[in-house]
C-alpha positions as CSV (number, residue, x, y, z in Angstrom):
1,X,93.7,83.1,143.1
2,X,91.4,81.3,146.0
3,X,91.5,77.7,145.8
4,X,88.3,76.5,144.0
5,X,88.1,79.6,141.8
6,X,87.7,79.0,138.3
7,X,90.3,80.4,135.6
8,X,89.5,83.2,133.1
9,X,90.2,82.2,129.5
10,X,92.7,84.5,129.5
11,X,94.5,83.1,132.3
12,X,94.2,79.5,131.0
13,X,95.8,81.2,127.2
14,X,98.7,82.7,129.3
15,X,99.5,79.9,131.3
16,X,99.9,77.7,128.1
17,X,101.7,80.5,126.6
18,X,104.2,80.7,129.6
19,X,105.0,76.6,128.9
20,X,105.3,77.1,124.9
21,X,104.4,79.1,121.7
22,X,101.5,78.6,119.9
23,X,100.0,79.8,116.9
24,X,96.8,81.9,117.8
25,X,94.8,78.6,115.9
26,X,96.8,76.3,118.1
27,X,95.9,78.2,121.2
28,X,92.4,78.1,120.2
29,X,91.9,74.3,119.7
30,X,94.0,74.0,123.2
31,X,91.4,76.5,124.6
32,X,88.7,74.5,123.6
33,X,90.5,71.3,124.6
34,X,90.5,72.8,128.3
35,X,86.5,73.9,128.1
36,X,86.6,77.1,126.8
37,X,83.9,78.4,124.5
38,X,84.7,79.4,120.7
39,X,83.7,82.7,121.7
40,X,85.8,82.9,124.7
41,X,88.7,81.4,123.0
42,X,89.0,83.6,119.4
43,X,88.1,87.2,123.1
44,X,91.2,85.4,125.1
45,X,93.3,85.7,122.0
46,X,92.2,88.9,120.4
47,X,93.4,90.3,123.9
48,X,96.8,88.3,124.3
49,X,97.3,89.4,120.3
50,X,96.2,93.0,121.4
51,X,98.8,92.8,124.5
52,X,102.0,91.7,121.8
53,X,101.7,88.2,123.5
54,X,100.4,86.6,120.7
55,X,101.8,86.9,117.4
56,X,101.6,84.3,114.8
57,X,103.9,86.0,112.1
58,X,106.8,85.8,115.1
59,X,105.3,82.4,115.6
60,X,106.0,81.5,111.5
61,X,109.6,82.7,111.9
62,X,110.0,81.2,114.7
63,X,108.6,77.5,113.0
64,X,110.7,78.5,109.7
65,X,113.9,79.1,111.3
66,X,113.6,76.0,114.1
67,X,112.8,73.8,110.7
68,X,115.7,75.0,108.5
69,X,118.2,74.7,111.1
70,X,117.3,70.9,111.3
71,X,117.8,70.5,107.6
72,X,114.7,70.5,107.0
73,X,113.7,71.1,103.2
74,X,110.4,74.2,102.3
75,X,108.5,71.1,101.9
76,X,108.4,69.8,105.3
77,X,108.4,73.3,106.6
78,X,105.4,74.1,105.0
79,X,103.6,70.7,106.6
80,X,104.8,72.0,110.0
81,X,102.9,75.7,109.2
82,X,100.0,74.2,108.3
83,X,100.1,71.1,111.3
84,X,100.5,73.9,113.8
85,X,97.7,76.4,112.1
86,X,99.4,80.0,111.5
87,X,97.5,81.5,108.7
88,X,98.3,80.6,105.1
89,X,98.8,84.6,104.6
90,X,101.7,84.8,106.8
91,X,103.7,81.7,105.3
92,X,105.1,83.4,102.4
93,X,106.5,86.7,104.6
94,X,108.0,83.8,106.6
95,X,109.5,81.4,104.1
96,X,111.1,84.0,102.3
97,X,113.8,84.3,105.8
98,X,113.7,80.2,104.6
99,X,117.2,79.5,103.6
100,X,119.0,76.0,103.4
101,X,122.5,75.5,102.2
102,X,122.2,73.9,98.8
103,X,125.0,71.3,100.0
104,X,122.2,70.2,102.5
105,X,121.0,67.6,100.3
106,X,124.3,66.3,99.5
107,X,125.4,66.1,102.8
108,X,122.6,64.2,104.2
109,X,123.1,61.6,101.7
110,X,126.7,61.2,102.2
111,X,125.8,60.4,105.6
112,X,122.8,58.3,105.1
113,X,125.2,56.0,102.6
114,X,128.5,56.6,104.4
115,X,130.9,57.3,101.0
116,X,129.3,53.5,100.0
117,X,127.9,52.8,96.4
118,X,124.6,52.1,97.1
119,X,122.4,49.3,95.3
120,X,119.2,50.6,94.2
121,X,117.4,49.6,97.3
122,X,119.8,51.9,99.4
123,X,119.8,54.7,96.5
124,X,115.4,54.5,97.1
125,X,116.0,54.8,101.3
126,X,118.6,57.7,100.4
127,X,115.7,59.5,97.8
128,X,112.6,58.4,100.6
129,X,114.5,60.0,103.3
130,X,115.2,63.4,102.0
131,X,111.4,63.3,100.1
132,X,110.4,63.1,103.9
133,X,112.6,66.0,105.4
134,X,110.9,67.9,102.5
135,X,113.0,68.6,99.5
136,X,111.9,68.6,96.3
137,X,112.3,65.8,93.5
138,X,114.6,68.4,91.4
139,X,116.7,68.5,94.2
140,X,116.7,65.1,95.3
141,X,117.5,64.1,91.6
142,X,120.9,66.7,91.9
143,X,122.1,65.4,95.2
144,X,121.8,62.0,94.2
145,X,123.7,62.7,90.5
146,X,126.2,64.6,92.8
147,X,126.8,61.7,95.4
148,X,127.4,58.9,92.8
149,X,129.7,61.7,90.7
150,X,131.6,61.6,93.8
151,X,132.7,58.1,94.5
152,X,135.7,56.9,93.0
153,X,135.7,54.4,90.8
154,X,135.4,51.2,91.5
155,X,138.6,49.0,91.1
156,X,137.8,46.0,89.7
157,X,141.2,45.2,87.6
């Protein structure tokens, strides 16, 4: 390309593409962010989508399984789908590869309160902590039974 010589849309999509993935919404905004028309942007990705460069259900996978293997609960996984825009139809192909060990829970809260009984302040920073990775309150509630089932007792006598 001649210095001076203005990029195609497409070549703007691909050299975004070449630092990172992005979700064919996410690639749009960024599109738009550099300049690009709507029309140009949804044309630049219809092509790279057309040429297998693009593909947001590889994309979801791709989100799911990068989420999961940070401990992260559906919850939190499913903020992460939506933050980064792949298309609500594809999240339920994707989630169901979701799979998190049930001990997840338990063992983040082990290590949050280090084999310590906790007061009820540090029992609330245990619960607020896994409610933000994304884990449900049924789950939450089970961890936190398990934790304190697992101390021993305390030896007072």
């Amino acid at each position: 390309m001649t210095k001076g010589a203005e990029e195609t849309p497409q070549q703007i999509a691909l050299n975004l593409l070449n630092r990172r993935a992005y979700s064919s919404g996410e690639l749009m905004d960024k599109l738009q962010q550099k300049g690009v028309s709507l029309d140009d942007a949804e044309s630049a990705c219809y092509e790279l989508q057309k040429a297998h460069l693009l593909n947001d259900e590889a994309y979801a996978s791709d989100v799911v399984r990068h989420y999961a293997a940070k401990h992260y609960g559906r919850g939190r996984i499913e903020q992460e789908l939506y933050r980064r825009r792949v298309p609500g139809e594809l999240w339920q192909d994707a989630l169901a590869e979701y799979s998190t060990d049930e001990d997840t829970p338990l063992r983040l809260i082990e290590q949050k309160l280090q084999g310590e009984r906790p007061d009820r302040a540090a029992q609330k920073r245990a619960v607020d902590m896994l409610y933000r990775r994304g884990f449900d309150w049924g789950t939450i509630q089970q961890a936190m039974k398990q934790y304190l089932a697992n101390l021993p007792e305390d030896e007072d006598d």
